[in-house]
C-alpha positions in Angstrom: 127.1 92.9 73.8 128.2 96.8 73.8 130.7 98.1 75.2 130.1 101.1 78.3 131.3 103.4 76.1 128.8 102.6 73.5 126.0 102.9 76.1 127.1 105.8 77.4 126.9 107.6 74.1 123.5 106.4 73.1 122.1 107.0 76.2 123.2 110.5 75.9 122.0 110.7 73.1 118.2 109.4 73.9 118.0 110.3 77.6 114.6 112.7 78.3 116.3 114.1 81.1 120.0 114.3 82.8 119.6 111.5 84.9 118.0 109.5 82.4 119.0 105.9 82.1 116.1 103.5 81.9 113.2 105.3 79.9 111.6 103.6 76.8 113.7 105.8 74.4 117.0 105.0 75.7 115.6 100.8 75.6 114.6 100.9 72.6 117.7 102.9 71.2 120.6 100.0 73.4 118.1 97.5 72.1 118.2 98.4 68.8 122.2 98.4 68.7 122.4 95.4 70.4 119.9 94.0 67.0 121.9 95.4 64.6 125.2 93.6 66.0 123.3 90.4 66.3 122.1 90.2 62.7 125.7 91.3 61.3 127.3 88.3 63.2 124.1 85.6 62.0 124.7 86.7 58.4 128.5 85.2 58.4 127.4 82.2 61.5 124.1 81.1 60.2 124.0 78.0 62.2 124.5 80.1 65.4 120.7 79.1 66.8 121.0 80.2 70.1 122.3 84.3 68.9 119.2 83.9 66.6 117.0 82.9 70.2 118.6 85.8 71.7 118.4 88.1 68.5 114.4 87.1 68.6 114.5 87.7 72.7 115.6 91.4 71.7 112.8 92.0 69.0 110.3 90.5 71.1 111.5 92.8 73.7 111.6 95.9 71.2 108.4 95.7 70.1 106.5 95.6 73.2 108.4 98.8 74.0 108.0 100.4 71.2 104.1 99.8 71.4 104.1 100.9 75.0 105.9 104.1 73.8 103.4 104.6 70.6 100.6 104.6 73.5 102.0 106.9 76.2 103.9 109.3 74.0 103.0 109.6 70.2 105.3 112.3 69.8 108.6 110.7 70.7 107.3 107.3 69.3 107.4 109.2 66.1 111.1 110.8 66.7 112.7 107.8 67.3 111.3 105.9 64.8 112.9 108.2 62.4 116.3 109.0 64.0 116.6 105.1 64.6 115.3 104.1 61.1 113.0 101.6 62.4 110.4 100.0 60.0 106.5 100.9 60.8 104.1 97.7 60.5 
């Protein structure tokens, strides 16, 4: 789970407008944190089966996002692919 400070900065950071909270870029980006936590704490708890549910919750979650982004708006589909660093299929 992230902190409200952590939010906070990534949804600065992503936000499309100044009262920005909820668009697909700033999902994507808390989503994509939130990932990156869960897979650091299943490499040293492998037998943690319900963070790996919830880790494949999130991707699940992710990548119907990110689809519905890459339809709507090509453009910033392609910006935060590469400022998150987020593998194409």
């Amino acid at each position: 789970m992230l902190t409200k400070n952590q939010k906070d900065k990534l949804i600065e950071k992503y936000r499309t407008h100044k009262s920005d909270t909820g668009s697909p870029e700033v999902q994507i980006a808390i989503l994509s944190k939130e990932i990156e936590r869960l897979t650091d704490h299943l490499k040293s708890h492998k037998k943690d089966f319900s963070s790996r549910r919830g880790l494949l919750r999130k991707l699940g979650q992710r990548r119907r996002l990110l689809r519905y982004l890459e339809k709507e708006n090509e453009k910033s589909f392609e910006d935060l692919i590469k400022s998150l660093k987020i593998k194409r299929k």
